[in-house]
Every structure is written in C-alpha cells, then in structure tokens.
C-alpha positions as CSV (number, residue, x, y, z in Angstrom):
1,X,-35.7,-17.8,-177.7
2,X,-32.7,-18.8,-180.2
3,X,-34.4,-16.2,-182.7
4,X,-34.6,-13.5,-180.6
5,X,-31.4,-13.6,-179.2
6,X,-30.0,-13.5,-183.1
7,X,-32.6,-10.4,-183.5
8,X,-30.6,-8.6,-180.8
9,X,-27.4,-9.5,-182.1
10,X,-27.9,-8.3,-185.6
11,X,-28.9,-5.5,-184.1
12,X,-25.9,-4.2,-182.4
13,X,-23.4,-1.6,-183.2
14,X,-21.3,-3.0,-185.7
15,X,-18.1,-1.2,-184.2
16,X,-18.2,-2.9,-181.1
17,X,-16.8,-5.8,-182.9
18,X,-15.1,-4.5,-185.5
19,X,-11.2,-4.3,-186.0
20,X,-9.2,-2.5,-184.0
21,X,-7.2,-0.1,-185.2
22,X,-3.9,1.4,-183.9
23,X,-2.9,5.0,-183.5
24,X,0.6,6.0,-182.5
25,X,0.4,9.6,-181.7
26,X,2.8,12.5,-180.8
27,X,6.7,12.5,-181.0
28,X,6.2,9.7,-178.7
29,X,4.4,7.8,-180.9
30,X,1.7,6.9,-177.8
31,X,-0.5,4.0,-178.6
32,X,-4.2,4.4,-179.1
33,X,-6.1,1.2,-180.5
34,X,-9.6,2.3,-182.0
35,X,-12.2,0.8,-183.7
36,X,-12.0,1.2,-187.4
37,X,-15.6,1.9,-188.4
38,X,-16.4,4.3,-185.8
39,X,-12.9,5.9,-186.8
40,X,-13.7,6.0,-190.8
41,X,-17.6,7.1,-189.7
42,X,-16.8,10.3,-187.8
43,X,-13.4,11.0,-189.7
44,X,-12.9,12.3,-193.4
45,X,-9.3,11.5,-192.9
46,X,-9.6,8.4,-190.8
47,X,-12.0,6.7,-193.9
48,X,-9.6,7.9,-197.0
49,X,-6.4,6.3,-194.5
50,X,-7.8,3.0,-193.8
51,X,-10.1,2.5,-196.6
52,X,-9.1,4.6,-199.6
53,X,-6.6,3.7,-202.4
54,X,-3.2,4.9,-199.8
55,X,-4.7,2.5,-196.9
56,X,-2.1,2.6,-194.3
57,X,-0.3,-0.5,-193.9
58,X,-1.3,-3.3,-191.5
59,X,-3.8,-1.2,-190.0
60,X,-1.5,1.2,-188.3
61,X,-1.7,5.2,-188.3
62,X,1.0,7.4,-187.5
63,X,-0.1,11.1,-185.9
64,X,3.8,12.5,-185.2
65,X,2.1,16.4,-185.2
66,X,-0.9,15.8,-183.0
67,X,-0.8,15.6,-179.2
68,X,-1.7,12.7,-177.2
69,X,-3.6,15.5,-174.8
70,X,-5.9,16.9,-177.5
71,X,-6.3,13.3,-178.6
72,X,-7.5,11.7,-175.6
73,X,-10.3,14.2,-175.9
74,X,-10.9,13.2,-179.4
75,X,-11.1,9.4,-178.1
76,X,-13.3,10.6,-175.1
77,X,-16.0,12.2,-177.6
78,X,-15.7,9.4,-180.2
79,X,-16.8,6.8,-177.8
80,X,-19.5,9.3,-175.5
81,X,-20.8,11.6,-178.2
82,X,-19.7,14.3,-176.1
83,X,-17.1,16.6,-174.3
84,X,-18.6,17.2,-171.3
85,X,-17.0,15.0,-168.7
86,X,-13.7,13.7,-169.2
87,X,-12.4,16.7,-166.6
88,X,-15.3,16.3,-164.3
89,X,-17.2,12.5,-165.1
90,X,-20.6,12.3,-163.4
91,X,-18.7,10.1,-160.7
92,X,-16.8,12.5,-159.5
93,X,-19.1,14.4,-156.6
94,X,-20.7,17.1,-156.3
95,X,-22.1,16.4,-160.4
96,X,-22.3,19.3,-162.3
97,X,-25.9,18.9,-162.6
98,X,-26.1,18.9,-158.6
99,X,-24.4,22.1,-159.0
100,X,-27.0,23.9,-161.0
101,X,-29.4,22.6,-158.8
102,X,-28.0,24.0,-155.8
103,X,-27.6,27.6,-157.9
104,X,-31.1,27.3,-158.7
105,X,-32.1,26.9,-155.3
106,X,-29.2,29.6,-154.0
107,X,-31.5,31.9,-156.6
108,X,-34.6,31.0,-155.4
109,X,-34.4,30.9,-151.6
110,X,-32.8,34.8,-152.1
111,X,-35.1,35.9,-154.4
112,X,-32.8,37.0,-157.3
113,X,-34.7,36.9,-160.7
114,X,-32.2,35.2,-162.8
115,X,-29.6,32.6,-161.8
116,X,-27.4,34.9,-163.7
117,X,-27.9,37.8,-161.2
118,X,-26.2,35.8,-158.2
119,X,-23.0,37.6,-157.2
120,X,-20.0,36.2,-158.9
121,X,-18.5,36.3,-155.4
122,X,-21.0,33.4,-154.2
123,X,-19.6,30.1,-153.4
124,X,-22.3,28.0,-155.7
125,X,-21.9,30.2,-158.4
126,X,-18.3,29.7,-157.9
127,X,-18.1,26.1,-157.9
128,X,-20.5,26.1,-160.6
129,X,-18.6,28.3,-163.2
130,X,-15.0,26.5,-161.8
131,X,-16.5,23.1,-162.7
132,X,-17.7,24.3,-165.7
133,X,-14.0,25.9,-166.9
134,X,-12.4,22.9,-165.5
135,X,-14.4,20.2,-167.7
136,X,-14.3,22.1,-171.0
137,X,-11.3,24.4,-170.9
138,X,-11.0,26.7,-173.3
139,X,-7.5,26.4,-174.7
140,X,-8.4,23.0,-175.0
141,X,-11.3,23.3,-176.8
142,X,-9.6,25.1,-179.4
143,X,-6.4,22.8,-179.7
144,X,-9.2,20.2,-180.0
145,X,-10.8,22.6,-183.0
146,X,-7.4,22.5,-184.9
147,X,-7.2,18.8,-184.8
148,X,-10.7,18.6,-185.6
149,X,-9.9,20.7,-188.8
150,X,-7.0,18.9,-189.7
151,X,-8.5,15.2,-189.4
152,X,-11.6,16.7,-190.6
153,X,-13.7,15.7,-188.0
154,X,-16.7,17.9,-188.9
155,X,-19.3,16.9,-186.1
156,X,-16.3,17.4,-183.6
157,X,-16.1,21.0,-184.8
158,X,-20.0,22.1,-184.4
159,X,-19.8,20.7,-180.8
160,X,-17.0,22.3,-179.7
161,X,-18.0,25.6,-180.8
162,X,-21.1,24.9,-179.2
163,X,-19.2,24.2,-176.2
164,X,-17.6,27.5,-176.5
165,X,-20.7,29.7,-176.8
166,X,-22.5,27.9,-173.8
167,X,-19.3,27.6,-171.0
168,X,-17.3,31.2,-172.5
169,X,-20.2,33.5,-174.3
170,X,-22.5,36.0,-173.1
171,X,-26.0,36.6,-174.4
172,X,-27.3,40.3,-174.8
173,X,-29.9,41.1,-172.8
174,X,-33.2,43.8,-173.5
175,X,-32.7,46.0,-170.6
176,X,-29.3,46.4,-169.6
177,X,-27.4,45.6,-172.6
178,X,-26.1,42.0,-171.5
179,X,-27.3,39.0,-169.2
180,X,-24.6,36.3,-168.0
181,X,-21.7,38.1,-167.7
182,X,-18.8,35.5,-167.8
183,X,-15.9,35.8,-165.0
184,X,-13.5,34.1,-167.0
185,X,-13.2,36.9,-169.6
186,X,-11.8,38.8,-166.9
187,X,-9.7,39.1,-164.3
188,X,-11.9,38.3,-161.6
189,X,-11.4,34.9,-162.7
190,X,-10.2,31.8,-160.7
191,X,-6.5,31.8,-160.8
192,X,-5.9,28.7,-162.3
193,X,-7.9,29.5,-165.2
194,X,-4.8,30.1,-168.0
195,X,-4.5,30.2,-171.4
196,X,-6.6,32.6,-173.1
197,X,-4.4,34.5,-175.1
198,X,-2.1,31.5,-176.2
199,X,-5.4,29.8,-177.7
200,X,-6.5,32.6,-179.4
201,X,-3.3,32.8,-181.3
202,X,-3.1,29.1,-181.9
203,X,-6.1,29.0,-183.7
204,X,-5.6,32.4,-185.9
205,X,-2.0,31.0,-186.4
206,X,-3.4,27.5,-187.8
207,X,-6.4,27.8,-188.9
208,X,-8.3,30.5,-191.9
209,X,-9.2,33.6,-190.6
210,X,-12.8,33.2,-191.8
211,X,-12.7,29.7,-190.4
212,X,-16.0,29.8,-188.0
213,X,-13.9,29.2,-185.0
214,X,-11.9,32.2,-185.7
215,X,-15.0,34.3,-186.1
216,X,-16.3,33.3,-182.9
217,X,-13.5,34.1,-181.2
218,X,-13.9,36.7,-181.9
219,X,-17.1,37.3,-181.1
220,X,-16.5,36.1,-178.2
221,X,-14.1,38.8,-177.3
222,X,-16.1,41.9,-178.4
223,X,-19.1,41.0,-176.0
224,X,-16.5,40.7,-173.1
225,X,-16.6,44.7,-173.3
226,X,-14.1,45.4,-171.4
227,X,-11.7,42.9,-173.6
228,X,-8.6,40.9,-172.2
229,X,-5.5,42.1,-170.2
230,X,-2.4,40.3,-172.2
231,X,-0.5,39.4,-169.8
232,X,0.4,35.6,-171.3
233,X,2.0,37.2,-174.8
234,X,0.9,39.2,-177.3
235,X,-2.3,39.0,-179.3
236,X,-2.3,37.9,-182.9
237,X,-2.0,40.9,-185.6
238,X,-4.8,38.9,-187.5
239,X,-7.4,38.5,-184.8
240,X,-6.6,42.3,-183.6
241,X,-7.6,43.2,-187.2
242,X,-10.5,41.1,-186.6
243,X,-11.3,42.6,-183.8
244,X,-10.7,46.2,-184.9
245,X,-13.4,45.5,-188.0
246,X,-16.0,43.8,-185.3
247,X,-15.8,46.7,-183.0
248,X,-16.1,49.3,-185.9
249,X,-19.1,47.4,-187.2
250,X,-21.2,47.0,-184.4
251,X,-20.8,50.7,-183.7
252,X,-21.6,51.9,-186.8
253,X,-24.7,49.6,-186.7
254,X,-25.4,50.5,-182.9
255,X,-25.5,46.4,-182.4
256,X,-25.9,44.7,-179.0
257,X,-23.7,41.4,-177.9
258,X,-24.3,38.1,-179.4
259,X,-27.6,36.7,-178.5
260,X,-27.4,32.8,-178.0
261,X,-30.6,32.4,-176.8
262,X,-31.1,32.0,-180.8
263,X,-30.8,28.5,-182.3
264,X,-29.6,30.0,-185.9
265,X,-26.9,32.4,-184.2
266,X,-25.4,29.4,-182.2
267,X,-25.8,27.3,-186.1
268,X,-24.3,30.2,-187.8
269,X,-20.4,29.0,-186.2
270,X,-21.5,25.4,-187.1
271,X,-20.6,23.9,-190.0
272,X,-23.7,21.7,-191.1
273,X,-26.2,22.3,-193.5
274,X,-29.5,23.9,-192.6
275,X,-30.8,26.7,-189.8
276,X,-30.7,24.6,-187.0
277,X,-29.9,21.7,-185.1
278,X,-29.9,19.4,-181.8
279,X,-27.2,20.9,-180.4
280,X,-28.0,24.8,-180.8
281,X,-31.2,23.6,-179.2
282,X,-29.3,22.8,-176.3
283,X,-27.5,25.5,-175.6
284,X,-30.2,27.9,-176.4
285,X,-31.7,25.7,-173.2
286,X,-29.0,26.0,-171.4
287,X,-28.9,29.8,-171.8
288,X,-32.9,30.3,-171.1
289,X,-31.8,28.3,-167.6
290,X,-29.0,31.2,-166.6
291,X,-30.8,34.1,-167.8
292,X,-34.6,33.6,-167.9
293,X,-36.9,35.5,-165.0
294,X,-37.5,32.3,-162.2
C-alpha cells in the first residue's frame, strides 16, 4: 500500500509543489504569487526571468506596464487551461451549457432549421449571446492578446483568437451568403456591450499589423457587412487601410465571409505549427451546433 501511494505521488504535477513565485503588477505593484514551473512552462519570458542568465532577484518579478485586470485572466487560464469562465464560472446559474440547451430546445419545439435562425429578439437567444459577451469580452480578449505578445505566451494567443472567431465571427453560409449573424457587430446589441472600437485600436497601435490578431480583426470586421458605427473614437488609420485592402480584395475575387466551420481557416490566425489543431476542432464544433440543419 506504501508503494502505491509513492506511485501516485511521483506521479503528480510537479507545479503543485513547486516554488512560489511573486508577481507585483501594475503601477500598483498588486501581488500575484505563482508557481514557477507552470510560469517558465507556458511563458517565453517568464523561463528567461527566472531561469536564464538575468534571473530576477529573490524570486520576484516586477510587471509596472501590465494591468492587474488583463492579468487576472492570464492567472485564470494558467491554472484552468482555459478563458471561458472567469465572467460566468459553471457555479453561477443558469450555466452556459444550460443555455444552449434551452436554445436548442427553443429551436426545436418551433421548428426553426438552425439554432442560428431564432430571432435575435428571443429571450434564450438573448441570454445566450449576453452570457456569451459577458464571459469572454472582446476588448478584453484583445488587451489579453497584447500581453500575451509581450510575455510571449504563445498558447495564450491561439486560444484567444479562437475565442474571438467562435463568441464575435460569422461563418458564410451556401445559400444566403452568411449563417450566424452576430448582434454584437451591431447596434442591435445589448447596451452594455462597449468597447469595440477602443480594442481595435489598442491592438493595431501595439501590436504588427500583420500580427494574426490584427488580421483577424479584421476579418472580423469585413464579414459584419454592414461594418461598425464609431461612435467610441475614431478608427485606426492602419486597420482602415486594412480594411480598405480586404474589402477591395474580396470584390475583386467575388469572395464570401470567412468560413469557420474549417479547422485550417480557424489554424490560419494561430500561431502553431501544422494545419490543425484541438482547439480549431472545437470551434469548428461549436459552429456546426449554431448553424447546421436540426
């Protein structure tokens, strides 16, 4: 019994027990203590600060330009793998999976032959799409890219642009041009849904314009079709050249909106190696649920 209990020991993630390492972040230096390992595994910069030749001193790490905000949802998907839920946690009732369930049924029991097709005016597709904007918000997604980028969090990166595509993209569809529109692109939106335009010009503003996150915004944009009423500020000159070249382009080549129901289009904003992977899966999944015939 001994033996197998030292089995199950030397079997378990090493960063549970590893040393603790502490972040200050923001102007006002707010304390974060993390585990090192996990830190240096996910984290380019994290690994060369506490284990390259410039280790910071006494384990301490010092993050004056980043916001605590952005990085409690960098702590959040360190320790869960994932974004999903630090707005809206599976305790928190009704779950977002209970709320596709009840759109499924709303679908079903009135006969509509996509999920997609009920009214944006009905209440469970309301709730639905609010919960959804609420857990991964979109300006906070990309502040999240940025520090991704600048920590050089790579992983981070391909799921929040995967996160992106599946809560804030469209996918075209083979009869009438596009399936699932998205409410928050415009101004039928919820009201408390803010932002847009001040994310858009953080990321062109701080990031490479041929960064992927940049070129899926936008893409993002130019399948909204009817594009964006500034009313926050104005756009960035960059992304309205962007924008501009995207919108030339697909009507020169007569192309239809993104199709995400593709694992190598979703793979094509990520930024690891190869066609396809787990996560482009899921959201190709998640996109057969909104817009396939029931």
């Amino acid at each position: 019994m001994e033996m197998v209990q030292e089995d199950i020991n030397l079997q378990s993630p090493p960063f549970l027990y590893d040393t603790i390492v502490t972040i200050l972040v923001g102007p006002g230096k707010e304390l974060f203590g993390l585990h090192e390992a996990l830190l240096c595994s996910k984290s380019d910069f994290f690994k060369a600060a506490l284990t390259g030749n410039f280790k910071e001193a006494e384990g301490t790490i010092t993050l004056p330009e980043q916001s605590s905000a952005t990085f409690k949802h960098f702590v959040h998907w360190l320790y869960t793998d994932n974004l999903s839920g630090f707005f809206h946690p599976n305790t928190v009732k009704p779950t977002i999976f209970e709320l596709e369930e009840a759109l499924s049924n709303e679908s079903k029991e009135f006969r509509f032959a996509r999920i997609c097709d009920v009214p944006r005016g009905n209440m469970h597709r309301l709730a639905y799409e609010l919960v959804m904007f609420r857990d991964l918000p979109f300006a906070s997604l990309v502040a999240l890219y940025v520090f991704a980028d600048a920590l050089q969090v790579q992983n981070l990166k391909d799921c929040i642009t995967s996160a992106l595509i599946d809560v804030y993209g469209f996918s075209s569809g083979l009869d009438s041009g596009r399936f699932g529109f998205n409410s928050y692109w415009t101004d039928s939106r919820p009201a408390q849904i803010t932002g847009r335009i001040a994310a858009i010009n953080m990321a062109f503003r701080a990031l490479p314009r041929n960064c992927n996150l940049c070129k899926l915004l936008v893409q993002l944009y130019c399948d909204s079709g009817d594009g964006i009423e500034c009313y926050e500020e104005p756009l960035d000159s960059e992304f309205l050249m962007a924008i501009a070249d995207e919108y030339s382009n697909r009507w020169i080549e007569d192309l239809p909106t993104s199709d995400w129901t593709q694992p190598g289009r979703i793979c094509q904003f990520h930024e690891h190696e190869g066609k396809s992977c787990a996560l482009a899966k899921i959201g190709v999944a998640h996109q057969n649920w909104w817009i396939a015939p029931l």
